[in-house]
C-alpha positions in Angstrom: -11.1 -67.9 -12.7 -9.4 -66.3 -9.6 -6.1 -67.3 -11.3 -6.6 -65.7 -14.7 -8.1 -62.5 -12.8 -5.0 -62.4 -11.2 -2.8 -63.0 -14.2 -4.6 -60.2 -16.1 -3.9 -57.9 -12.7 -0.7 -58.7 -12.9 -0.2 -58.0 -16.9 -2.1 -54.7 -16.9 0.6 -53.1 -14.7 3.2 -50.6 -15.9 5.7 -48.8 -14.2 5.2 -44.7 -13.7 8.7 -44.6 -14.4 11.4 -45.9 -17.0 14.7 -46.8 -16.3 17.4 -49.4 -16.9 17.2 -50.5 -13.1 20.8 -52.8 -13.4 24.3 -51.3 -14.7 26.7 -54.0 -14.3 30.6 -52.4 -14.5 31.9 -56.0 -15.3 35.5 -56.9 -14.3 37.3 -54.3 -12.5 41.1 -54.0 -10.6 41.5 -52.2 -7.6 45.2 -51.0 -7.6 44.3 -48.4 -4.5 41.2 -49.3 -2.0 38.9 -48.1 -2.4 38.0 -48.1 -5.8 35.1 -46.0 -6.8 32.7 -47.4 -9.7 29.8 -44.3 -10.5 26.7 -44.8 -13.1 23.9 -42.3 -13.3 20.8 -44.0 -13.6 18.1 -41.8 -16.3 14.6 -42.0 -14.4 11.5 -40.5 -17.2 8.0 -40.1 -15.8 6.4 -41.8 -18.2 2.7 -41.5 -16.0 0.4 -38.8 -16.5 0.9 -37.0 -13.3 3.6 -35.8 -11.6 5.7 -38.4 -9.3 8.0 -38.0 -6.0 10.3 -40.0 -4.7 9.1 -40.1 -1.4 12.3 -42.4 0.1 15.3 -43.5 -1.2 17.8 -46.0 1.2 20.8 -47.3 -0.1 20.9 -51.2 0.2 24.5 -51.3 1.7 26.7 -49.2 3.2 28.8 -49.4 0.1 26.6 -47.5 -1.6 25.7 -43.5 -2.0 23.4 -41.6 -4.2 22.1 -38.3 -4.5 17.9 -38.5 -4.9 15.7 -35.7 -6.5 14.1 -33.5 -4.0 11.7 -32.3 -6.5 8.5 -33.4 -8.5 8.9 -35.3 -11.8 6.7 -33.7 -14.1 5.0 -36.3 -17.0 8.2 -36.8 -19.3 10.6 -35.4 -17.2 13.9 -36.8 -16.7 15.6 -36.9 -14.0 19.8 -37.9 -13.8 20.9 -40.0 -10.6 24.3 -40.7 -9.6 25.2 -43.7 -7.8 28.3 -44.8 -6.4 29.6 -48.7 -5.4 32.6 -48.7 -3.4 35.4 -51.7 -3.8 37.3 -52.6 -1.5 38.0 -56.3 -1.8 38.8 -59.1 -4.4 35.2 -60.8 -5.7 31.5 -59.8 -6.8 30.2 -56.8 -5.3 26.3 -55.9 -5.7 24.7 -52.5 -4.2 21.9 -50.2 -5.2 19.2 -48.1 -4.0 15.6 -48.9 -3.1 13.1 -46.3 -4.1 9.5 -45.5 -3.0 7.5 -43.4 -5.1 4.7 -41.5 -4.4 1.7 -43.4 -6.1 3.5 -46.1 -3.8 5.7 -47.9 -6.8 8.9 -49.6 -5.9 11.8 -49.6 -7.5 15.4 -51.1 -7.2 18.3 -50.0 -9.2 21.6 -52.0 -8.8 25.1 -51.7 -9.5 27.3 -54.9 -9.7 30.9 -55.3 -10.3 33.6 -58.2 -10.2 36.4 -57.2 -8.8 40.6 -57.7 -8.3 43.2 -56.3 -5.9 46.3 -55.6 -7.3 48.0 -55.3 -4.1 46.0 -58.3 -1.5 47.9 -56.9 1.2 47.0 -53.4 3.3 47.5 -51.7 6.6 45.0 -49.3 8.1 44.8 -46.5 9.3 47.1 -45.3 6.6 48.7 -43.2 7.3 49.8 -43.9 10.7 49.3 -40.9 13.0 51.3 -41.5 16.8 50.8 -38.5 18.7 49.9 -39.8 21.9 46.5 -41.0 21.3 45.7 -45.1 21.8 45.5 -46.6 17.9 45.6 -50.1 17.0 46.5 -50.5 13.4 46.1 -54.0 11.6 47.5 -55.9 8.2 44.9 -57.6 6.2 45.6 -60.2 3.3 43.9 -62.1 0.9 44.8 -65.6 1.0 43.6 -68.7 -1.2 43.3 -70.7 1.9 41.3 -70.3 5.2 42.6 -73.4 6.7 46.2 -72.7 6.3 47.5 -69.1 7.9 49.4 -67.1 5.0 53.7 -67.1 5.3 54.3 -64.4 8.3 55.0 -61.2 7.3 58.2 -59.3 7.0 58.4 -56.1 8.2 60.7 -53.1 6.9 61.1 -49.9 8.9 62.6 -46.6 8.4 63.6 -43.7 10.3 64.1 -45.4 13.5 60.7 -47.0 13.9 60.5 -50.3 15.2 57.2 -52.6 14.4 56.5 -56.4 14.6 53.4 -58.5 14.1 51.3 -60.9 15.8 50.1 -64.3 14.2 47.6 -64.6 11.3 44.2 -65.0 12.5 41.1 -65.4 10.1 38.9 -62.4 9.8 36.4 -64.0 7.2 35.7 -66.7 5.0 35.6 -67.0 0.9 32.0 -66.5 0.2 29.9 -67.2 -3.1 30.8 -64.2 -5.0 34.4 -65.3 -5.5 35.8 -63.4 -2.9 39.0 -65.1 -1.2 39.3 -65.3 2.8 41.0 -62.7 4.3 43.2 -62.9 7.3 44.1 -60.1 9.4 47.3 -59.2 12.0 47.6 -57.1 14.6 50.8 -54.6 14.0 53.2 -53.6 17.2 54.6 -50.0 17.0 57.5 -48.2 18.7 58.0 -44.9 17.8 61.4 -43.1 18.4 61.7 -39.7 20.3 60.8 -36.7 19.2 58.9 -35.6 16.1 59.2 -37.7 12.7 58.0 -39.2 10.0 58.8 -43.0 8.8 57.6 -45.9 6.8 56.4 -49.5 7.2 56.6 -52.2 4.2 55.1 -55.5 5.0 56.4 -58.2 2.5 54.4 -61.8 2.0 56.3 -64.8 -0.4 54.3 -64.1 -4.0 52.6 -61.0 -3.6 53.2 -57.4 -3.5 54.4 -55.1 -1.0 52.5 -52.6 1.1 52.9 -49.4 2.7 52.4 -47.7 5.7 53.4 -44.0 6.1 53.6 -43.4 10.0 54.4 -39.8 11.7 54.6 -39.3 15.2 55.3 -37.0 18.1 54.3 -35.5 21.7 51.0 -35.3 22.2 49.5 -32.0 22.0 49.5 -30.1 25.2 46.3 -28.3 26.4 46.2 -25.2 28.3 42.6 -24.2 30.2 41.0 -21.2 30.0 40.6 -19.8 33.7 36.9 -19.0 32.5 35.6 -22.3 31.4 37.3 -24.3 33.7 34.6 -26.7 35.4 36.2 -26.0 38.4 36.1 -22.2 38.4 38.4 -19.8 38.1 41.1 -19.6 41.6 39.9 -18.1 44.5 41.5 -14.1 44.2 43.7 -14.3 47.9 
């Protein structure tokens, strides 16, 4: 008897609010990371009584949203964007997780399966050298994580000067399809002066990237007599 009291508990539940809680965007290519995937979600308060959504977190960090700050009246609906960012080859799942104020759950999830064009990128891109310490990187996805990909051959322009150290495996294929990625760590040599060049980094059967670099003297700084920590000089 406890069982069928339970089942009927479990049947007499509805929802306060209706909503197709999964959007699924299907195969996608990403030509230029990151590729943005949006769906607005239709929430109706389908209760009697007006609802809140009292918290709203996003389940990764791939994720953003913008949440009501306002009551749903009975029958009102409400429109929610949602954005899943791409930035790699596989399946990508994200949503939001909301908390309503009669204390219903929901989850709505966006899913996508997606492609790089271009497996190989640098980053930062661009490439600012203006005296500060960066340490810019090549990524690639390669079909194997036990053998390294071909090394890289690297174009400049403008006078610069780069090389790269070996292959070494940043993360492994996982069970959405996604292939392991291996990373390298770029060496830059800027020329003199001010400029503005570019780096290409070429793999054996797959496209080209780019990386626009500028660079200069770093930016003097002049202090201002009055908010100098140590006081302004001593008048002789």
């Amino acid at each position: 008897m406890i069982a069928l009291a339970a089942t009927a508990v479990w049947w007499s539940f509805q929802s306060a609010v209706a909503v197709d809680r999964d959007f699924d965007a299907g195969p996608v290519v990403i030509d230029t990371p990151p590729l943005i995937i949006e769906h607005t979600f239709e929430l109706t308060n389908i209760s009697g009584s007006p609802l809140r959504i009292e918290r709203a977190k996003a389940t990764c960090g791939c994720t953003e949203f913008v949440a009501p700050d306002s009551e749903l009246q009975p029958g009102e609906v409400y429109l929610m964007p949602v954005t899943l960012s791409l930035e790699n080859t596989g399946k990508k799942r994200g949503g939001v997780h909301l908390t309503l104020s009669n204390g219903e759950e929901i989850d709505l999830t966006m899913t996508a399966d997606a492609t790089r064009t271009h497996p190989i990128r640098m980053g930062p891109n661009p490439l600012e050298l203006y005296g500060q310490p960066v340490a810019p990187f090549m990524w690639i996805e390669w079909d194997s994580a036990g053998s390294p990909p071909p090394t890289a051959v690297l174009t400049c322009s403008d006078g610069l000067v780069a090389r790269t150290e070996p292959w070494r495996l940043k993360s492994k294929a996982n069970e959405h399809g996604r292939p392991p990625i291996w990373n390298a760590r770029l060496l830059i040599e800027r020329p003199e002066g001010t400029g503005a060049g570019m780096i290409t980094a070429t793999v054996e059967g797959v496209p080209p990237a780019t990386m626009d670099v500028s660079w200069g003297p770093p930016p003097t700084t002049t202090t201002d007599p009055e908010h100098d920590p140590e006081g302004p000089a001593a008048t002789p």
